[in-house]
C-alpha positions in Angstrom: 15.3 -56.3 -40.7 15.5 -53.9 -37.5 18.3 -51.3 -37.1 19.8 -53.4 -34.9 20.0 -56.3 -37.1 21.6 -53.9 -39.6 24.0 -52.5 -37.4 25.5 -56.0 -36.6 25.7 -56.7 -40.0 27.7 -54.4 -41.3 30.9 -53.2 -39.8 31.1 -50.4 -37.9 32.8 -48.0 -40.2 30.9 -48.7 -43.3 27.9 -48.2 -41.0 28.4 -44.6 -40.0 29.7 -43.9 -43.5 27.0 -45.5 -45.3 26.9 -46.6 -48.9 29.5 -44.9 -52.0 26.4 -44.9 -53.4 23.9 -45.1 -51.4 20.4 -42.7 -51.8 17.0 -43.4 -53.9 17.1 -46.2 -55.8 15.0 -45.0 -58.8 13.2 -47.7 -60.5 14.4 -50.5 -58.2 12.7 -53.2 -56.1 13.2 -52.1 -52.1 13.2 -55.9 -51.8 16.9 -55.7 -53.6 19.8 -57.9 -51.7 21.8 -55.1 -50.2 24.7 -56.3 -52.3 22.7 -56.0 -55.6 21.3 -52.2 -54.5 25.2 -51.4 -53.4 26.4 -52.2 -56.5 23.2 -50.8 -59.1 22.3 -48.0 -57.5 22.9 -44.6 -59.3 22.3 -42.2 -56.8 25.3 -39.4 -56.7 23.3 -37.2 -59.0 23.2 -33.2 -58.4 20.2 -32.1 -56.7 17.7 -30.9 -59.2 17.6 -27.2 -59.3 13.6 -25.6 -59.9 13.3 -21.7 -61.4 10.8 -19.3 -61.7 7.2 -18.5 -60.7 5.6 -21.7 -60.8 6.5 -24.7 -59.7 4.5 -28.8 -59.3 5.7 -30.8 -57.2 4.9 -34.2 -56.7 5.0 -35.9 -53.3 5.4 -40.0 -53.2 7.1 -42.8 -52.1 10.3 -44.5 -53.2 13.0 -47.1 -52.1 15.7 -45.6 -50.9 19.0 -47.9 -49.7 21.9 -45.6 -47.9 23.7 -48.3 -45.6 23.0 -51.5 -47.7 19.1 -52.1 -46.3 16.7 -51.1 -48.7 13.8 -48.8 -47.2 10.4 -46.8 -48.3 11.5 -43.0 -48.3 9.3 -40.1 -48.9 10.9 -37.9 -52.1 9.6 -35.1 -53.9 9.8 -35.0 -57.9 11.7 -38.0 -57.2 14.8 -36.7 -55.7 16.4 -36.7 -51.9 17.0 -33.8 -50.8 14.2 -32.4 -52.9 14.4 -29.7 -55.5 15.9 -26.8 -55.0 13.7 -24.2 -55.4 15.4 -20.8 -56.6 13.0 -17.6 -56.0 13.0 -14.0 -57.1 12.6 -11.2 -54.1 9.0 -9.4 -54.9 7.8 -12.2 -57.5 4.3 -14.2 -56.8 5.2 -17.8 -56.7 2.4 -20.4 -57.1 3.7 -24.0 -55.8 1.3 -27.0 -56.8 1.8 -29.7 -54.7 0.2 -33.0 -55.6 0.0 -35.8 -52.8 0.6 -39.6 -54.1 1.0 -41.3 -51.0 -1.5 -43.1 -49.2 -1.4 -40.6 -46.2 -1.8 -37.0 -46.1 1.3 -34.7 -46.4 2.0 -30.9 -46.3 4.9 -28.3 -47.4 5.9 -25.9 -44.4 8.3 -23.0 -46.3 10.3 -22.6 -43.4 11.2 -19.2 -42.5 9.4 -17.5 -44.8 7.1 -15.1 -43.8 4.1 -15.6 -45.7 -0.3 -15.2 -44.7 -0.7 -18.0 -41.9 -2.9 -19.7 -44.6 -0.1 -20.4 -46.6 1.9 -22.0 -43.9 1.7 -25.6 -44.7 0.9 -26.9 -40.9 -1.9 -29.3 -40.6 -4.3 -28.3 -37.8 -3.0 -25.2 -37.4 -2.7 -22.8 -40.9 -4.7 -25.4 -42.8 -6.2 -29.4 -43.1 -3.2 -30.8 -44.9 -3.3 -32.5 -48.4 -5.6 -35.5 -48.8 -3.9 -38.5 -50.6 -4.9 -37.9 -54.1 -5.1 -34.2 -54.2 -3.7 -31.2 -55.1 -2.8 -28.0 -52.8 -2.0 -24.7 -54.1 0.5 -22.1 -52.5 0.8 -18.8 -53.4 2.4 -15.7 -52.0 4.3 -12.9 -52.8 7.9 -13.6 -51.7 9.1 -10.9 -49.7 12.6 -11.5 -48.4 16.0 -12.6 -50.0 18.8 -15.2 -48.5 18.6 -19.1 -47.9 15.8 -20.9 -46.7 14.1 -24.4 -46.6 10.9 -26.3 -47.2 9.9 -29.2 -45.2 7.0 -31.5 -44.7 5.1 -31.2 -41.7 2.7 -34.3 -41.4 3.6 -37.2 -39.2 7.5 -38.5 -39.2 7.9 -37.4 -43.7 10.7 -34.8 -43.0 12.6 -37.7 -41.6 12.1 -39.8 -44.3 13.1 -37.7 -47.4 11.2 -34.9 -47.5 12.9 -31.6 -47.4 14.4 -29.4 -50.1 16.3 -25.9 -50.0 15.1 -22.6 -51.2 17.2 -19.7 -52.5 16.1 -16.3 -52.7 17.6 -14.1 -55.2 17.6 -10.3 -53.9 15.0 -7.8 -55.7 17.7 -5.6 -56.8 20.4 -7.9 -58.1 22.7 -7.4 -55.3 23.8 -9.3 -51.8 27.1 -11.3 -51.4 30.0 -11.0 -53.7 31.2 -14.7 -54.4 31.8 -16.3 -58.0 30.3 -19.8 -56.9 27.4 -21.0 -54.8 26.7 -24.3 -52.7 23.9 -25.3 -51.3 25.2 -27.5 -48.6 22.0 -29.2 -46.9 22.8 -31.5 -44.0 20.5 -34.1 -42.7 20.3 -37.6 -41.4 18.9 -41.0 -42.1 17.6 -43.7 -40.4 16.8 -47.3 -41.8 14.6 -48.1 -39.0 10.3 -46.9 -38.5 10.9 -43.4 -37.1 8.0 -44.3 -35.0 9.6 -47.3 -33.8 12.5 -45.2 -32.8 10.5 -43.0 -30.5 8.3 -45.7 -29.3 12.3 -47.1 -28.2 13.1 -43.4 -26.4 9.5 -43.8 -24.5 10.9 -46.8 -23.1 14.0 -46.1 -22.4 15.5 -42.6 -22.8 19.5 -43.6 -23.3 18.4 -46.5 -26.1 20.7 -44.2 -28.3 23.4 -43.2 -25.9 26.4 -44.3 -27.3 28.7 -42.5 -25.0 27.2 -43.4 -21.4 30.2 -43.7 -19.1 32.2 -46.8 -19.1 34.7 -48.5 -16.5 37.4 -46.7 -18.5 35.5 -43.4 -17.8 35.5 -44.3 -14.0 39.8 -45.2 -13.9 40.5 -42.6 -15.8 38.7 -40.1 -13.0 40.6 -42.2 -10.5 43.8 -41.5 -12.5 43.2 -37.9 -12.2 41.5 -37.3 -9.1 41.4 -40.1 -6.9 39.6 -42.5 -5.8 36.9 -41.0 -3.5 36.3 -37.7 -6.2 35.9 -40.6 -8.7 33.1 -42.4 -6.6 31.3 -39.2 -5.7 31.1 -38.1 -9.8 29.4 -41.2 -10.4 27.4 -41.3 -7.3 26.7 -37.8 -7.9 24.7 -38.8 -11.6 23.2 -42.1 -10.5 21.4 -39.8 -7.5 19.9 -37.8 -10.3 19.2 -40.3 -12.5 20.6 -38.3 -15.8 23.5 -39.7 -17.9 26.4 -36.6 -18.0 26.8 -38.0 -21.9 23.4 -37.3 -22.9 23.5 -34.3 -25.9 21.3 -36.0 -27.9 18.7 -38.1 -28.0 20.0 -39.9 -31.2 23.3 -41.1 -32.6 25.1 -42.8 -35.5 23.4 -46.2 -33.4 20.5 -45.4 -35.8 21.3 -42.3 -37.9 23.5 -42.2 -41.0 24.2 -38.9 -41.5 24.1 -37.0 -45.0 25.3 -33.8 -46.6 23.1 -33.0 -50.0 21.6 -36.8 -49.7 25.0 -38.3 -49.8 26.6 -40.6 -47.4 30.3 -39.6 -45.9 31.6 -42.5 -47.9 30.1 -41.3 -50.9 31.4 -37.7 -50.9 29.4 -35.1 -52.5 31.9 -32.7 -54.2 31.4 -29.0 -54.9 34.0 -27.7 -57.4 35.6 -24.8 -57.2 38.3 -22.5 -59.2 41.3 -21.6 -57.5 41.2 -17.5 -56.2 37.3 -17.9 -56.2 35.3 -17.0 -53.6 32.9 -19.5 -53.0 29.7 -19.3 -51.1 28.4 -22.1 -49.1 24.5 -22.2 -48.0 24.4 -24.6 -44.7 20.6 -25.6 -44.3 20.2 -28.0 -41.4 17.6 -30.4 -42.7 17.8 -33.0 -40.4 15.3 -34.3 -37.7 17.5 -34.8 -34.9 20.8 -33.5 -35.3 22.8 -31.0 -34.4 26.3 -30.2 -36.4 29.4 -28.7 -35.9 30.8 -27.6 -39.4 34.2 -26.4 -40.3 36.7 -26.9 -43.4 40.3 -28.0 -42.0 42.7 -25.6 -43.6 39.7 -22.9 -44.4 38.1 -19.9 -42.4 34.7 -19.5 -42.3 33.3 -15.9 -42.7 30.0 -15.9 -41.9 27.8 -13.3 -44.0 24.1 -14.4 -43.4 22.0 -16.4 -40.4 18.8 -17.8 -41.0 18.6 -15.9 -44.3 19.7 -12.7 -43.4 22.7 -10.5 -43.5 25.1 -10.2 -40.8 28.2 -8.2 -40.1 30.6 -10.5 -41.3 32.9 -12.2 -39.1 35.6 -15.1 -39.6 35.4 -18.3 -37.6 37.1 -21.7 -37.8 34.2 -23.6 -36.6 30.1 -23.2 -36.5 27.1 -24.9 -34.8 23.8 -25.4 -35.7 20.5 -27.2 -35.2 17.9 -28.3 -37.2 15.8 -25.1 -38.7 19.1 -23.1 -39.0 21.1 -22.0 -41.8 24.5 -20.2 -41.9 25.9 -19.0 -45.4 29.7 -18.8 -45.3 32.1 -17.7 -47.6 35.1 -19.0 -48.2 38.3 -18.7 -50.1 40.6 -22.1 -51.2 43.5 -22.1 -52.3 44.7 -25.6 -52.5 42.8 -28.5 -54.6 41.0 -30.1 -52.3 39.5 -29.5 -48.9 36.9 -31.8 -46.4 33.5 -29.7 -45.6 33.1 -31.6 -41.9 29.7 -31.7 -39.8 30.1 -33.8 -36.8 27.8 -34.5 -34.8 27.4 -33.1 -31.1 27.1 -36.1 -29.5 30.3 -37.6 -31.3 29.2 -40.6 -32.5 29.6 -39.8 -36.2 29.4 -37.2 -38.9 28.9 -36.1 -42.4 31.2 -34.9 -45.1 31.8 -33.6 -48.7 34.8 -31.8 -50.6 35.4 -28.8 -52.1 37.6 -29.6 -54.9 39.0 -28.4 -58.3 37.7 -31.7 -60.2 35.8 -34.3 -59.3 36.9 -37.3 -57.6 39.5 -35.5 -55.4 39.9 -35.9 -51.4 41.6 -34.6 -48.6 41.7 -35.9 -45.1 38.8 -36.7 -42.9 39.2 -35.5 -39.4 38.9 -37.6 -36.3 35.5 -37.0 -34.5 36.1 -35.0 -31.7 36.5 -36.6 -28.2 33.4 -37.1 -26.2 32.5 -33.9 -23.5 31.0 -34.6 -20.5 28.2 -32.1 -19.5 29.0 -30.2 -16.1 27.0 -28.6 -13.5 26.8 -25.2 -15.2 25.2 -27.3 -17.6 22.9 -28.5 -15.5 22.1 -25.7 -13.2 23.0 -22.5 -15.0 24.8 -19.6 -13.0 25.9 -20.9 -9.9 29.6 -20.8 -7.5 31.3 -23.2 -10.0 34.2 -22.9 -7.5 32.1 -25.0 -4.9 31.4 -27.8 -7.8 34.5 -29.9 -6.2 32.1 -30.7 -3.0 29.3 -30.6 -4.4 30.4 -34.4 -6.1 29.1 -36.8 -3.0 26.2 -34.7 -1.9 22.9 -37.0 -1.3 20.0 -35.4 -1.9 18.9 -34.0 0.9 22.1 -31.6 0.1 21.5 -31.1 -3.3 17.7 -29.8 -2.5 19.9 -26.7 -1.5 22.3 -26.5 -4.2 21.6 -23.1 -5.5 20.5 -23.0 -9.5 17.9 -26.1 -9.6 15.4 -27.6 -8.1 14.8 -31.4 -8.9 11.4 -32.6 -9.3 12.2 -36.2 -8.3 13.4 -35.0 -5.1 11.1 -34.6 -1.7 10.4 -32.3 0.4 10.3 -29.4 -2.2 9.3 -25.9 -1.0 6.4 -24.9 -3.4 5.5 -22.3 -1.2 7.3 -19.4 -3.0 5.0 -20.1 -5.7 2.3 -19.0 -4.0 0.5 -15.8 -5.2 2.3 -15.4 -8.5 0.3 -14.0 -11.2 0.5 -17.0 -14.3 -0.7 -16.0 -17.7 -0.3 -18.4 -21.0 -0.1 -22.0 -18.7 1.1 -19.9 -15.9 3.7 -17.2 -16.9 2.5 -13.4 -16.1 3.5 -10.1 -18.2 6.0 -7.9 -16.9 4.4 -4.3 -16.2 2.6 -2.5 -18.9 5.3 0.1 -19.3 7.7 -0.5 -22.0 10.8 -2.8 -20.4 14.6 -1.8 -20.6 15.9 -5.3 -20.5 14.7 -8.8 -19.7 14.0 -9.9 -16.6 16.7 -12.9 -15.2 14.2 -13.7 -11.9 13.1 -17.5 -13.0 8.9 -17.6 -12.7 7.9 -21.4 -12.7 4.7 -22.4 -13.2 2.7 -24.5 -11.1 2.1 -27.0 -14.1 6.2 -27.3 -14.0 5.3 -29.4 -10.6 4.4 -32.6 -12.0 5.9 -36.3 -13.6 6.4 -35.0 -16.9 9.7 -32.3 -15.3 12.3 -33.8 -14.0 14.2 -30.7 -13.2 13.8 -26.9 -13.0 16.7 -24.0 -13.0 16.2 -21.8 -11.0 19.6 -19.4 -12.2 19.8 -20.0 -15.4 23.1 -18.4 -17.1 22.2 -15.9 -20.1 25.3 -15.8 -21.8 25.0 -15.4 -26.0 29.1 -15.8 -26.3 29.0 -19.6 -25.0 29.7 -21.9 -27.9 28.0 -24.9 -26.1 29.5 -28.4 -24.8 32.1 -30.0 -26.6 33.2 -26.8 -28.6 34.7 -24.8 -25.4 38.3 -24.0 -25.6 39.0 -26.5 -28.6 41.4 -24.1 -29.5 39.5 -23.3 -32.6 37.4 -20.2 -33.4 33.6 -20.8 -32.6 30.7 -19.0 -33.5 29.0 -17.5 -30.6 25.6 -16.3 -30.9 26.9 -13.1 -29.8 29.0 -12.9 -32.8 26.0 -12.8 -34.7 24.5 -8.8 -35.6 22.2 -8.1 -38.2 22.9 -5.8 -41.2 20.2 -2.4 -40.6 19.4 -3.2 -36.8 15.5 -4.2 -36.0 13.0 -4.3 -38.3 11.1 -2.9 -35.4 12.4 0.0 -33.2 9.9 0.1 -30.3 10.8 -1.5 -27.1 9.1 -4.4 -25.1 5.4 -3.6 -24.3 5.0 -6.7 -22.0 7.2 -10.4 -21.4 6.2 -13.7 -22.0 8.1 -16.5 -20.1 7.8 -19.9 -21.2 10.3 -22.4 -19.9 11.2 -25.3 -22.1 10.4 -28.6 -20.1 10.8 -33.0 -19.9 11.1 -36.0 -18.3 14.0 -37.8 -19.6 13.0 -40.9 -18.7 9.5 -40.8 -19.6 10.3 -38.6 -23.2 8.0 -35.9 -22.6 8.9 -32.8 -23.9 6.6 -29.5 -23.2 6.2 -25.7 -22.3 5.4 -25.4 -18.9 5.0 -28.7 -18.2 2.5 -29.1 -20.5 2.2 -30.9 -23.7 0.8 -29.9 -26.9 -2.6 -30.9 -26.9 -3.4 -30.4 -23.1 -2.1 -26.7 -23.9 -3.8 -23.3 -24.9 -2.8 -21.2 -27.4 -0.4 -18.0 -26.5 -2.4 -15.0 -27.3 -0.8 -12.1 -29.1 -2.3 -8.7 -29.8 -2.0 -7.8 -33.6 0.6 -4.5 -33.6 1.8 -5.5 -29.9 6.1 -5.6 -29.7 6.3 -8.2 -27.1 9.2 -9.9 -24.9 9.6 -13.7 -24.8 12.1 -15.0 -22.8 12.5 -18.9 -23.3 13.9 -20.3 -19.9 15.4 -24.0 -20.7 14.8 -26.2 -17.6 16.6 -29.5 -19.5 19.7 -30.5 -20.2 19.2 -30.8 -24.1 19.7 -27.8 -26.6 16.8 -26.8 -28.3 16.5 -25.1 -31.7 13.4 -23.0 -31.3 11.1 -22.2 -34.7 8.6 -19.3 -34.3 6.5 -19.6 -37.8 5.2 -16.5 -39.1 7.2 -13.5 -37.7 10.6 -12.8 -36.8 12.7 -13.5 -33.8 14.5 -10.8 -32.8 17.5 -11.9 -30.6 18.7 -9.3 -28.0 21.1 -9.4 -25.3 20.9 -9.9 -21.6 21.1 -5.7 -21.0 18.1 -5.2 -24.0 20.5 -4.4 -26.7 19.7 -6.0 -30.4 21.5 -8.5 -31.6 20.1 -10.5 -34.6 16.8 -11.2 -36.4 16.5 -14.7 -36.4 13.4 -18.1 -37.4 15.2 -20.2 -35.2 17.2 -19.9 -31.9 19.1 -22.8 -30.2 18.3 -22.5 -26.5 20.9 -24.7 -24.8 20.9 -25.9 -21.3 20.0 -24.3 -18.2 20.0 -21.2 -20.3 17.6 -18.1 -20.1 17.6 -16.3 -23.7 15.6 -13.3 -24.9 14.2 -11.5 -28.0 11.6 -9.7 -29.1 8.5 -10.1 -31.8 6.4 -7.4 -33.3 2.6 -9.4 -33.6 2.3 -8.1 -37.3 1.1 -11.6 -38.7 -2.7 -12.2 -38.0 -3.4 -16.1 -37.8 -2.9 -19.1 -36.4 0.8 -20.0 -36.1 3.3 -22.9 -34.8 6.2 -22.5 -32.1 8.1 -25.8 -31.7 11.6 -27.3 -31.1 12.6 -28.1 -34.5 13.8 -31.3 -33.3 11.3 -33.8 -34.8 11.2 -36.0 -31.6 10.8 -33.4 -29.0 7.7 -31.6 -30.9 6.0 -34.9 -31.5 6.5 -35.7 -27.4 4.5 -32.5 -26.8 7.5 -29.3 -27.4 4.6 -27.5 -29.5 2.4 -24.3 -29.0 0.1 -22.9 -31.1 0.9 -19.0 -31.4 -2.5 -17.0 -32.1 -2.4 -13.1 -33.6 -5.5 -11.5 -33.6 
């Protein structure tokens, strides 16, 4: 049975939702009538919690049934999400990881900084695990806060394999709270996740739930009139890019899941009334993006991607996959919803905090649909001439200042000449150390070919934009310039030389690159051991991208130089140009990747080399 089939089997609701009790149906036939799994299944168990120094885990398949069609997931010890593993700051842990599937697997320990050996990527920090065999991991953990572990081999992470990690600090101390979550988000889908890209290769919008409709087109009439109306829509057919398209997935395929539950069957996290209560966010999933909030709850945000921040109070957080926020929070009523749409709108996924089990408060509607806009598309630019820009053919739009479209013709590559390209074409800055980051865009030739469809040429740089869809909701959203990290750098010297690597694809085909270039046609980027370097990721797509330097830290700064936090993985959203800096102290072979599964298996991967 196809995702399709099961879509149009079960109603629509109940498909986004999933099962009450839907997740790995231990000891059952996958060849189960979805009736009979519904109904046996006893799933809603608490994720098993791991301790200590040493740790097995055992990596294999298992049925799993989450919207009432049975399917082969990949679990660890038996359990989706996978064990939580709880770590001491300064101890030696030694993980054994046995493989029994009948392909090889890994463990990547995401975030963790670790010898590159340890790193769990296949073809890069080591071979991978053979079926049959056992890999050992061990490494002295050196850091405190909430991380994840994932696998790293083919489409697994997708499946069911991925787990959270939680690092108690060396010295006792850290957050003052009197309960702890984990809340791990992720998503699901019943169909071969190579299936589903082998769909996106042939046709980019398969999952595009939102593409404009008729409605779309007399409601633009309603409100600007006619002619505006036909020029918006002529405007996107020109370019050939859908203004809906914020992800390349949606609830179409993708049941989404908060600690391996479905919305319908509502994980609960108890609570006492006048506690504080601290929630860890992990973003597990393949291919989503969330926005979390708690209706009725703010959000003070006290750690990103494991490490402490100043705190600040929000209503509302986003986050992709490789990122974690831990929040803490105060309730005072019985019970409240923990909501994580998704960006594109087409579904979401949701627990409750709550004083006894079985309590619930009200779901909120998804949030309406958000176009994208030009500033989206284009970066800094006169939005004030957007209004006439609508009808423009392209022989106009060649001129429009902030992109350059790489279907259109008669393109002037002639400014390219004579431009000094280093690492698939982007140069250093001068050997003196560097105030701030350049904003001057350098494309490089191999940007110039049918795997880009577009280039910005003025990307905007700003850290305080929330992204599409959460602008002037009138809630409070985290910015990543709200975000500043307890103790300032862990490094205090300035830039030595930039790096600029623009983030690259073809919509239509699915490529996804650096440069242009996929992984496998690339070379490595070549880092001096000891060096404090710039990288400035330039995004030339119209996609956000959740960025995942293994091995060292990112250190975020802002567009004038100025710190702003240490960071594993940074959402670069589009026709943005963002910044930060990374002391080389990690000899090895290393992986830089969006953390979106899809886009690094399409060819968004680098190998980083420290030597």
């Amino acid at each position: 049975m196809t995702t399709r089939t099961s879509l149009a089997a079960l109603p629509r609701r109940r498909f986004v939702q999933g099962l009450a009790a839907g997740g790995v149906l231990a000891g059952l036939s996958p060849l189960l009538t979805p009736a009979r799994a519904a109904t046996d299944t006893v799933a809603r168990h608490a994720t098993p919690v791991l301790t200590g120094t040493e740790f097995n885990l055992e990596v294999a398949e298992l049925p799993a049934n989450f919207t009432g069609a049975p399917r082969m997931a990949t679990a660890i010890n038996g359990s989706i999400p996978a064990p939580t593993l709880r770590w001491r700051e300064g101890d030696e842990v030694t993980i054994r990881v046995t493989n029994r599937l009948r392909e090889a697997t890994s463990i990547h320990w995401h975030g963790i900084i670790l010898p590159f050996q340890m790193d769990g990527v296949p073809g890069i920090s080591f071979a991978g695990i053979p079926p049959g065999e056992t890999f050992t991991y061990r490494f002295r953990v050196e850091q405190s806060g909430t991380f994840w572990y994932h696998s790293h081999s083919g489409m697994q992470e997708q499946t069911g394999m991925y787990g959270a990690i939680v690092i108690e600090p060396r010295d006792g101390g850290g957050v003052r709270a009197q309960r702890d979550h984990v809340v791990l988000l992720s998503d699901w889908t019943d169909d071969d996740p190579m299936r589903v890209l082998h769909k996106l290769k042939a046709q980019g919008d398969y999952y595009n739930l939102n593409e404009p409709t008729a409605m779309d087109f007399f409601r633009d009439v309603s409100a600007n009139g006619l002619s505006a109306a036909l020029d918006k829509r002529r405007m996107w057919n020109q370019m050939r890019m859908s203004p809906t398209d914020l992800g390349d997935l949606s609830a179409r395929t993708l049941t989404y899941l908060m600690n391996g539950t479905t919305p319908a069957g509502n994980w609960t996290g108890l609570f006492k009334p006048g506690e504080r209560v601290r929630l860890r966010f992990i973003n597990g999933a393949a291919n989503t993006f969330y926005d979390v909030r708690i209706p009725g709850l703010k959000l003070t945000v006290v750690q990103a991607d494991g490490v402490n921040v100043d705190a600040v109070t929000v209503d509302e957080f986003r986050f992709g996959p490789g990122e974690t926020y831990d929040v803490v929070v105060q309730p005072k009523d019985d019970a409240y919803t923990v909501f994580a749409q998704s960006m594109e709108r087409t579904g979401y996924a949701r627990g409750t905090l709550a004083v006894r089990e079985g309590l619930q408060a009200a779901v909120p509607q998804l949030d309406p649909v958000t176009w994208l806009t030009m500033g989206d598309m284009m970066g800094s630019m006169d939005h004030g001439a957007m209004a006439g820009m609508a009808g423009m053919d392209d022989s106009k739009m060649q001129g429009m200042p902030g992109m350059n479209h790489g279907a259109m013709p008669g393109m002037d590559h002639s400014k390219m000449q004579g431009m000094d390209h280093a690492a698939m074409g982007h140069g250093a800055a001068p050997a003196s150390p560097l105030a701030r980051p350049s904003t001057t865009a350098r494309h490089a030739r191999t940007e110039y070919g049918p795997s880009v469809d577009m280039r910005v040429d003025m990307a905007r740089t700003r850290l305080d934009d929330p992204g599409i869809g959460l602008r002037d909701n009138g809630r409070r959203v985290l910015t990543l310039a709200d975000l500043h990290t307890v103790g300032g750098p862990l490094d205090p010297r300035g830039a030595e030389r930039e790096l600029e690597l623009h983030l690259t694809g073809n919509m239509e085909r699915y490529t996804w690159s650096f440069d242009g270039v996929a992984f496998g046609s690339s070379t490595p980027v070549s880092l001096n051991y000891g060096e404090r370097v710039r990288i400035i990721l330039h995004n030339d797509t119209m996609m956000t991208h959740p960025m995942h330097l293994h091995g060292m830290w990112s250190e975020l700064e802002t567009s004038d130089g100025q710190f702003q936090a240490r960071r594993h993985t940074i959402p670069i959203q589009p026709a943005q140009r963002v910044s930060f800096l990374v002391t080389a102290d990690a000899m090895g072979r290393w992986a830089w990747h969006c953390h979106l599964m899809l886009h690094m298996d399409a060819g968004m991967f680098r190998e980083v080399v420290v030597a």
